[in-house]
C-alpha positions in Angstrom: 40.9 50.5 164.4 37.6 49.3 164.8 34.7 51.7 167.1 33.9 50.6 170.6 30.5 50.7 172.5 30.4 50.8 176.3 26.9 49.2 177.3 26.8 50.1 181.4 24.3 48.4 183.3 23.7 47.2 186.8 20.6 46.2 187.9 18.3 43.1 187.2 15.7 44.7 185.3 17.9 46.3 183.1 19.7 43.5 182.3 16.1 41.9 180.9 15.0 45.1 178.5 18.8 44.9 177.3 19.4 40.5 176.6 17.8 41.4 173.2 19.5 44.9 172.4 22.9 43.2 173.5 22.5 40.1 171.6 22.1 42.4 168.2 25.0 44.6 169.2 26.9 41.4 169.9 25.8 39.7 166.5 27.7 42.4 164.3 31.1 42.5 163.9 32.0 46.0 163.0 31.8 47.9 166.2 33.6 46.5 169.2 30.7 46.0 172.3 32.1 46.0 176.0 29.5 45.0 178.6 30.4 47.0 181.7 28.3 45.6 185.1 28.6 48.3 187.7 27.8 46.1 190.6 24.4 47.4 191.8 23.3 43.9 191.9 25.9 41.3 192.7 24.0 38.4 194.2 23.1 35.1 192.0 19.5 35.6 192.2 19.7 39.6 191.0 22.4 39.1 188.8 23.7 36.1 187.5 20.7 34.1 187.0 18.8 36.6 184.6 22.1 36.5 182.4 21.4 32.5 182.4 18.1 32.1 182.0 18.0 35.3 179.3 21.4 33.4 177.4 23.2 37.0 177.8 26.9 36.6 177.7 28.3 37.8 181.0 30.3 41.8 181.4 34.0 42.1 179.8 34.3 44.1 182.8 32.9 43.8 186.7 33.0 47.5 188.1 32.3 45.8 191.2 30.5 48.6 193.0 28.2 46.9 195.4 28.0 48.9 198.5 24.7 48.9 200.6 25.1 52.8 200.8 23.8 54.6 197.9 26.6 57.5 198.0 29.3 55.3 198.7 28.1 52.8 195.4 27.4 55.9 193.1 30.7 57.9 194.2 32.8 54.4 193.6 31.4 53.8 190.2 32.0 57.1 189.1 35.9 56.9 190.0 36.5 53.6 188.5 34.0 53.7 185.4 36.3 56.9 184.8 39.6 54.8 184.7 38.1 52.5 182.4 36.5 54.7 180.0 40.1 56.8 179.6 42.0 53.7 179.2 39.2 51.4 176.6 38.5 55.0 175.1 34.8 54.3 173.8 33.0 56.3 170.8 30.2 56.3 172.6 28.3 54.7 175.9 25.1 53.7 176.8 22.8 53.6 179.8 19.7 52.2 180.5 16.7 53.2 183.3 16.7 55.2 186.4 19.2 53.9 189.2 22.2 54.8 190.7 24.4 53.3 187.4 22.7 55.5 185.2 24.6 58.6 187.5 27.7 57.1 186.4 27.0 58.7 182.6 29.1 61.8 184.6 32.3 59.8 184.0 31.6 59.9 180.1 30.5 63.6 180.1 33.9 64.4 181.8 35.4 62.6 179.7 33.6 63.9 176.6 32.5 60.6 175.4 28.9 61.0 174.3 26.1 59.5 176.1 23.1 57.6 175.0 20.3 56.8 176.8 17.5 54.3 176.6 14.3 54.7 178.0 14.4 58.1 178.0 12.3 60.9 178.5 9.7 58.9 181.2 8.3 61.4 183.6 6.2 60.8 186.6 6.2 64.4 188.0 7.0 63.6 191.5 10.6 65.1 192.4 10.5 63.5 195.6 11.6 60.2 194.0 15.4 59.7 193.6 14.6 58.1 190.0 12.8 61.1 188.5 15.5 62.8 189.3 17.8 60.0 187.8 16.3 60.0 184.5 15.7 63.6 183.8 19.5 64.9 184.7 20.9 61.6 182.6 18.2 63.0 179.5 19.3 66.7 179.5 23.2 65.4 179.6 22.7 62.7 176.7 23.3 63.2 173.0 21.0 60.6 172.3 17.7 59.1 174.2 16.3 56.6 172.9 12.3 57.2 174.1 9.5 53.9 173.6 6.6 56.2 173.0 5.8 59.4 170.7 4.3 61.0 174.1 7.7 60.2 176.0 9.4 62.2 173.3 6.7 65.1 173.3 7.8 65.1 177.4 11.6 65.7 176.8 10.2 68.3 174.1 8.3 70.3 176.3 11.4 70.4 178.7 13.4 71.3 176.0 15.8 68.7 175.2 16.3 68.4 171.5 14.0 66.8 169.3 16.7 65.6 166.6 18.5 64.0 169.5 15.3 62.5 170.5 14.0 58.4 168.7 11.1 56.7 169.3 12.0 52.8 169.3 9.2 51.1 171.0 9.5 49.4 174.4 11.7 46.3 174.5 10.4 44.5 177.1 7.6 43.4 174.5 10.5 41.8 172.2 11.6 40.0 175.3 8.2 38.1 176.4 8.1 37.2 172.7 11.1 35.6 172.7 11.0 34.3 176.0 7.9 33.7 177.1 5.4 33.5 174.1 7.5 31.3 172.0 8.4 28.9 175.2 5.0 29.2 176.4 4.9 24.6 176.4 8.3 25.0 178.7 6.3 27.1 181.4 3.2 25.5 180.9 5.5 22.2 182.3 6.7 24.1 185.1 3.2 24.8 186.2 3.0 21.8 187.6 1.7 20.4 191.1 5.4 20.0 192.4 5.9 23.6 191.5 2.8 25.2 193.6 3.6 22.5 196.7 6.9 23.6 196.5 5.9 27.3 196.6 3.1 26.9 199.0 0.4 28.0 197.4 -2.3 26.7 195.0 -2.4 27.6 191.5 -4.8 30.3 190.5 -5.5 31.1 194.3 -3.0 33.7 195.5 -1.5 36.8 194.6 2.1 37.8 193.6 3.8 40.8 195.4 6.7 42.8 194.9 7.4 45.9 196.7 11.4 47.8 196.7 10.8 51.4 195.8 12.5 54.4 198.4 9.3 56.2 198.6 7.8 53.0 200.1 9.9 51.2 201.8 11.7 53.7 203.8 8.5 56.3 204.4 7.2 54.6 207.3 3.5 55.9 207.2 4.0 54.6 203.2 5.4 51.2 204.2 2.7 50.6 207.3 -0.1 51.0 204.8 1.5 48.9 202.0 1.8 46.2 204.9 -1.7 46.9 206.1 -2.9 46.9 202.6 -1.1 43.2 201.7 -2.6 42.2 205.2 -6.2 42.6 203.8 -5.9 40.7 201.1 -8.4 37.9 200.2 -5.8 35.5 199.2 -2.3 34.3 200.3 0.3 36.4 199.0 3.7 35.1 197.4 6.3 37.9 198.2 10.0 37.4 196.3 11.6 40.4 198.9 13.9 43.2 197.6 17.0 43.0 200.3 16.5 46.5 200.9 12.7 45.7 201.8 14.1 42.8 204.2 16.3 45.1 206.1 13.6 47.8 206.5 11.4 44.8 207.8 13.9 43.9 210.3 15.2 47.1 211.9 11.2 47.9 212.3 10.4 44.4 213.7 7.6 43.9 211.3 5.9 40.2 211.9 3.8 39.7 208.5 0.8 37.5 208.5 0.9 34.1 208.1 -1.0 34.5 204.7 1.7 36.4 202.9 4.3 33.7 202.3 7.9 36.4 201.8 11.4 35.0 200.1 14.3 35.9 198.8 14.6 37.5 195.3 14.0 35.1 192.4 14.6 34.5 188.5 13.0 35.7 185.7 11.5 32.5 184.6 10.4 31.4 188.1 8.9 34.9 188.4 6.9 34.2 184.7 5.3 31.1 186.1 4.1 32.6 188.9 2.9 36.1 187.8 0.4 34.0 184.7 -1.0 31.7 187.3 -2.0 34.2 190.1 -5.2 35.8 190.7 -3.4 39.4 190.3 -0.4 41.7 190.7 0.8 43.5 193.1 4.0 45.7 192.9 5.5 48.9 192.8 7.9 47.6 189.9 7.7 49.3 186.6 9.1 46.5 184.4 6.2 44.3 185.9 3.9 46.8 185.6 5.1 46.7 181.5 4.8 43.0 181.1 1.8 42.0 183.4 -0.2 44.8 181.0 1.5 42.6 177.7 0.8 39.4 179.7 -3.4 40.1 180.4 -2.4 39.7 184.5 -4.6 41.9 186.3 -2.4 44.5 188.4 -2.2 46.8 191.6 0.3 49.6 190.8 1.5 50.6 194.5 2.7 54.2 192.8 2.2 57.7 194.5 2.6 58.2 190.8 3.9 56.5 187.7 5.6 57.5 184.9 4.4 54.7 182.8 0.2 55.8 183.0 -0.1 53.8 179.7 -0.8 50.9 182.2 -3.9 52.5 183.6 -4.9 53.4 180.1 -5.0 49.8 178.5 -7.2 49.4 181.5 -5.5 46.2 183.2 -4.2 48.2 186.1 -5.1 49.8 188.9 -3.8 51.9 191.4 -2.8 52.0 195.4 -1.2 54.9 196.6 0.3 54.7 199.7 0.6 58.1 200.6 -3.2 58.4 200.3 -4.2 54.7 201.5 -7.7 55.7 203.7 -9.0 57.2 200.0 -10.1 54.0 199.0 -10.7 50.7 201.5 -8.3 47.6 200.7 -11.7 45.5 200.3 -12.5 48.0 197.5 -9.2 47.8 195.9 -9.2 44.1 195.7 -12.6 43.6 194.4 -11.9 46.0 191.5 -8.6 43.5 190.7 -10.8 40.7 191.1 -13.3 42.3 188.2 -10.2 42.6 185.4 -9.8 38.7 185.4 -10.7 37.2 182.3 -10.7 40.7 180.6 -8.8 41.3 177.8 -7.0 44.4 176.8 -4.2 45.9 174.2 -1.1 47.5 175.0 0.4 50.4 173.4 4.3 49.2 174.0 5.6 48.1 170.8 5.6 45.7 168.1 8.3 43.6 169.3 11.2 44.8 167.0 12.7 47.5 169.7 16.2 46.1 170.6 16.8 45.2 167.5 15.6 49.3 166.2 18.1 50.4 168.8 20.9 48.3 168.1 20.8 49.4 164.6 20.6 52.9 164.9 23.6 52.6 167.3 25.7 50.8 165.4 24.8 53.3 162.2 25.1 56.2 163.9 28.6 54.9 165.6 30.4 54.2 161.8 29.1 57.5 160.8 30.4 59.9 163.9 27.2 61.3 164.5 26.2 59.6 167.8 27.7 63.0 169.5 24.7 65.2 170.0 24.2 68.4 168.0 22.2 71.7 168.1 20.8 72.6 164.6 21.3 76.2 163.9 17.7 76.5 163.0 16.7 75.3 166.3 15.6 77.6 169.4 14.9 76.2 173.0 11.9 77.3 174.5 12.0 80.7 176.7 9.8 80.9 179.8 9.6 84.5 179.8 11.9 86.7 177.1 12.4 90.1 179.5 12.5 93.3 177.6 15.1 95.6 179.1 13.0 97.8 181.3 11.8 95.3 183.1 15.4 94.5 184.7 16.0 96.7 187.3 19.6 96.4 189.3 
């Protein structure tokens, strides 16, 4: 019989860093791949779009998990991920990022189906965010993490997680620009066109893009007033694609936004392209967009009380707003520091856009050999905080 890989995802932005990894997976033919979509994101334009427009073929199996309630979504997936894992019986599954799907890997561990995960090892060091927490239990359950950069892996190190478990790939969202934006760079130079920008309501080159979804902004109100406050002073019009979690939290406070800052509903990932390369700037607390407008040259506000991607800062395209700490700096300030990174150039450290297809074939090698499952070398202690010497216990 052949192998099988379970490849669980739900979110839009996960389902861009994967349309490459999947594509190679799906390319072989001697390991079965299953597609599982939790439900996280079950709309057209958060689902089924970026599965069009990135030509992924769609889940051999819909979990359907698409409650508003984060609990209620994470308790369902659990449940029925569990009946399908028993009854498909995987070698091995995968997750990818930080959300609520990547707590379904507890199905798996129950199971005792090992667990890999990619993008692993990211730490932003502020526990008050549901994701940190996300990503660092998924890393100490997995067998394998796949990590993009050699100081993500020296992060999992220090925490003790095992280094032979540990493989530095590269970030994938560089593979998928290249594919499908640099090399179809004449299709969205077409869709810049005058239709476009009068149909969007803004002028090319003369507004800013926004996106803003994160729990530590949207649902701390003194966080969320200053983000509003803060896309209120901008110099420009604002084009703001709204999370639907953003749009409730809008509503139930009765929050009128200016006239300047022109808010819809969530859009594609090529629509999204077009307008993030002809903007003046960047503004989001997104981490994917974070990735690509540093690979892109598209100077960038990083609304972040902290990021676990600081590389961004680093290449020196980025700059940050915290929320938390919004009368440090004045919005006029802010702005005019964007407004000096445009026309700069800078490098990024991200990858050399050969990640998914790295990952896929590690997976599918270390699937045909049986050695996905992770292992402790004998040779090989964990760190000790403190070793206590018998005196100093006292009962």
């Amino acid at each position: 019989m052949k192998k099988k890989l379970a490849y669980i995802l739900g979110i839009r932005p996960d389902v861009i860093r994967s349309a490459l990894i999947l594509k190679h997976l799906r390319n072989q033919n001697e390991v079965d791949i299953i597609f599982i979509w939790s439900g996280q994101h079950y709309s057209d334009n958060l689902k089924d779009i970026f599965f069009r427009e990135l030509d992924v073929k769609p889940p051999e199996i819909e979990l359907g998990c698409g409650s508003d309630n984060d609990a209620e979504m994470t308790g369902e997936l659990i449940i029925k991920l569990s009946k399908v894992l028993a009854e498909i019986k995987p070698d091995a599954t995968i997750f990818l990022g930080d959300t609520n799907t990547v707590l379904g890997f507890t199905a798996p561990l129950q199971l005792n189906i090992p667990i890999a995960h990619i993008e692993a090892c990211m730490r932003c060091y502020n526990w008050n965010m549901p994701e940190e927490r996300f990503r660092t239990t998924i890393d100490h359950a997995a067998d394998l993490m796949y990590v993009y950069l050699n100081e993500y892996r020296e992060q999992g190190i220090r925490e003790g997680l095992n280094p032979n478990n540990i493989v530095v790939v590269g970030n994938p969202i560089v593979d998928i620009l290249q594919k499908f934006y640099f090399e179809k760079k004449d299709k969205y130079d077409k869709m810049a066109n005058k239709n476009f920008f009068k149909a969007h309501n803004i002028e090319k080159d003369n507004y800013y893009i926004a996106t803003c979804h994160r729990r530590e902004n949207v649902h701390e109100e003194e966080n969320f007033n200053a983000i509003v406050k803060f896309f209120s002073d901008s110099p420009y019009s604002i084009y703001f694609p709204v999370s639907y979690r953003t749009q409730k939290i809008l509503k139930k406070r009765e929050i009128k936004l200016p006239k300047h800052i022109i808010m819809v509903d969530p859009i594609g990932y090529e629509e999204l392209l077009v307008l993030m390369v002809n903007s003046r700037g960047v503004l989001t607390d997104s981490g994917t967009i974070a990735e690509e407008t540093c690979i892109l040259q598209i100077p960038t506000i990083n609304i972040r009380i902290s990021s676990e991607r600081p590389q961004v800062y680093d290449a020196g395209g980025c700059i940050k707003f915290d929320p938390a700490n919004s009368s440090a700096y004045p919005s006029k300030l802010i702005y005019k520091k964007l407004e000096s990174l445009r026309g700069k150039k800078w490098s990024h450290p991200f990858g050399d856009g050969k990640s998914s297809e790295r990952i896929a074939n590690d997976l599918i090698k270390r699937v045909l050999e049986g050695r996905l499952k992770g292992h402790i070398p004998k040779d090989y202690h964990f760190p000790i905080n403190h070793a206590y010497k018998e005196d100093e216990i006292k009962l």
